[in-house]
LOTORKE-265505 format. One record per residue (C-alpha): residue in three letters; chain; x, y, z. Coordinates in nm, 3 decimals. Example, Ala and Ser with C-alpha at 12.3 -4.5 7.8 and 13.67 -1.06 7.14 Angstrom:
2
PT   residuo   cadena      east     north        up
PT       ALA        A     1.230    -0.450     0.780
PT       SER        A     1.367    -0.106     0.714
***
This chain:
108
PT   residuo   cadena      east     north        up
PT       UNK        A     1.411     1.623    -2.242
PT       UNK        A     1.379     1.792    -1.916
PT       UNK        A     1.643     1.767    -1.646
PT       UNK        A     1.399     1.585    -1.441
PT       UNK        A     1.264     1.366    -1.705
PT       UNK        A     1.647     1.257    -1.782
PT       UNK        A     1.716     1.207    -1.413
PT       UNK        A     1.469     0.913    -1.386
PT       UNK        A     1.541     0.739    -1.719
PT       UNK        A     1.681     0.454    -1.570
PT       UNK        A     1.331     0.366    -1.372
PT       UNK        A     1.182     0.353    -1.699
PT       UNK        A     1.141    -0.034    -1.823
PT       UNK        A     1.407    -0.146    -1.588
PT       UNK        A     1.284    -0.520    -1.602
PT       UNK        A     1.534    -0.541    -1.238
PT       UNK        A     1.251    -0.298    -1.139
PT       UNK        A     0.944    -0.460    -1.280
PT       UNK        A     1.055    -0.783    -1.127
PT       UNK        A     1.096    -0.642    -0.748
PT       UNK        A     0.763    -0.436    -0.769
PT       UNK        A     0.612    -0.787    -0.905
PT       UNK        A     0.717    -0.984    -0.629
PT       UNK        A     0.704    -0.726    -0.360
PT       UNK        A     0.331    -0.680    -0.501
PT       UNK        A     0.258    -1.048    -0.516
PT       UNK        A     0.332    -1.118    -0.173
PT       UNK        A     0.130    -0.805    -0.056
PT       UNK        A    -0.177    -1.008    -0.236
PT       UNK        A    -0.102    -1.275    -0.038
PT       UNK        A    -0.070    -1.082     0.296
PT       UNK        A    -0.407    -0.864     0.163
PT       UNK        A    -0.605    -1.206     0.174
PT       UNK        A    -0.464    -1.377     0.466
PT       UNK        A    -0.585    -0.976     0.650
PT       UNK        A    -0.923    -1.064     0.475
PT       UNK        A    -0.950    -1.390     0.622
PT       UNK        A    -0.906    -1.270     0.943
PT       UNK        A    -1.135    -0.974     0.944
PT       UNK        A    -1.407    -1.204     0.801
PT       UNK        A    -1.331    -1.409     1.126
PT       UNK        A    -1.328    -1.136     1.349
PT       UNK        A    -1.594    -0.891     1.200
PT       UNK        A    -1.408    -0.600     1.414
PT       UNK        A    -1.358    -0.257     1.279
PT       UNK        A    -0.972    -0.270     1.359
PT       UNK        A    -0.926    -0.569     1.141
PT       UNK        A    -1.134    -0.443     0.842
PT       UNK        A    -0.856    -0.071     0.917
PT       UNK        A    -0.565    -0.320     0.873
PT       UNK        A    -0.721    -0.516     0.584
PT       UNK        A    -0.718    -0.175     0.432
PT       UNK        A    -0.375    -0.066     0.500
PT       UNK        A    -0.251    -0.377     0.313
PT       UNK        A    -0.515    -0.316    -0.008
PT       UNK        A    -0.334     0.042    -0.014
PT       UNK        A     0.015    -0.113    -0.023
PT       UNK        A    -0.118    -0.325    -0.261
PT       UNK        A    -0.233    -0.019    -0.474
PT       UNK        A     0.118     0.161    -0.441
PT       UNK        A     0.278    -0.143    -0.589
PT       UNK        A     0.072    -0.131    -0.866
PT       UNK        A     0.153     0.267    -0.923
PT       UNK        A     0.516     0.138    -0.887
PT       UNK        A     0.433    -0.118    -1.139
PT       UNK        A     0.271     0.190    -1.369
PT       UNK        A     0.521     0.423    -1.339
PT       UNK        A     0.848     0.184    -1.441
PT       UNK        A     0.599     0.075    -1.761
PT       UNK        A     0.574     0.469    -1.853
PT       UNK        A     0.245     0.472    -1.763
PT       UNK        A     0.208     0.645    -1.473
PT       UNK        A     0.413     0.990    -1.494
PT       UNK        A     0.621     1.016    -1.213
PT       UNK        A     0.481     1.369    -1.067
PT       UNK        A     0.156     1.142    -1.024
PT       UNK        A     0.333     0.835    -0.854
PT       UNK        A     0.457     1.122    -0.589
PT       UNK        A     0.126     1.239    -0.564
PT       UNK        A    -0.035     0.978    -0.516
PT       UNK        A     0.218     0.740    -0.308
PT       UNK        A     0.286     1.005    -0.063
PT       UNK        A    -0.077     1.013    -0.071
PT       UNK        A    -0.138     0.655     0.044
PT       UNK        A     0.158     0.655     0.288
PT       UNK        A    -0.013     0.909     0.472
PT       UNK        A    -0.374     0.712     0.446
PT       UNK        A    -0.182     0.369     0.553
PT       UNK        A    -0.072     0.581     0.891
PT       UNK        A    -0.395     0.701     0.920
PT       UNK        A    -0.519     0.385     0.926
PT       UNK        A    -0.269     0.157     1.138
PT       UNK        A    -0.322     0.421     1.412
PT       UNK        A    -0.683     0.388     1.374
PT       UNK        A    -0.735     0.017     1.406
PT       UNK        A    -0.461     0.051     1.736
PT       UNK        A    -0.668     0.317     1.888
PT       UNK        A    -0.968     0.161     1.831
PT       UNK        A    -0.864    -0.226     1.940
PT       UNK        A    -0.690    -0.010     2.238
PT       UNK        A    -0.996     0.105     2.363
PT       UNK        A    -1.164    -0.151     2.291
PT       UNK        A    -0.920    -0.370     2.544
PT       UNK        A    -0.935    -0.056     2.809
PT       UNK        A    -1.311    -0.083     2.790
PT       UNK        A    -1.344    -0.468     2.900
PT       UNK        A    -1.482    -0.529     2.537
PT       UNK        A    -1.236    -0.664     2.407
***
């Protein structure tokens, strides 16, 4: 076993773990459809930008989830949570900019 590999055996299986990412991700679900609901309402760009936000904090839990099971090696969960933290900021900032101008522009 590699020095890395032995460095994050205690992730592996921790049911403490499994049981935070669970409930963390379970009440991302709940804050993914309540963002839903309100973009259905509003049918504005900015609100569909935050609705996807949430559905990628929503995937990072479940690469959490992944990588505590064993499933999900954890060079990937790096890749690909840095990944989405970037594409959340991305997004937040869009969906301000956007319901910014929007406001600015007597449109809103």
């Amino acid at each position: 076993m590699t020095l890395a590999a032995s460095s994050w055996s205690g992730v592996h299986g921790s049911r403490v773990l499994l049981a935070v990412i669970a409930l963390a991700a379970l009440g991302t679900a709940v804050v993914f459809a309540l963002s839903l609901a309100a973009y259905y309402r509003r049918r504005e760009t900015s609100y569909l930008l935050i609705s996807l936000a949430i559905g990628a904090l929503l995937v990072r839990s479940a690469v959490g989830f992944g990588t505590v099971r064993g499933d999900v090696p954890m060079l990937y969960h790096h890749l690909v949570e840095h990944t989405l933290d970037f594409l959340i900021a991305v997004l937040v900032l869009s969906a301000a900019y956007i319901g910014g101008a929007r406001r600015h522009d007597g449109r809103g």
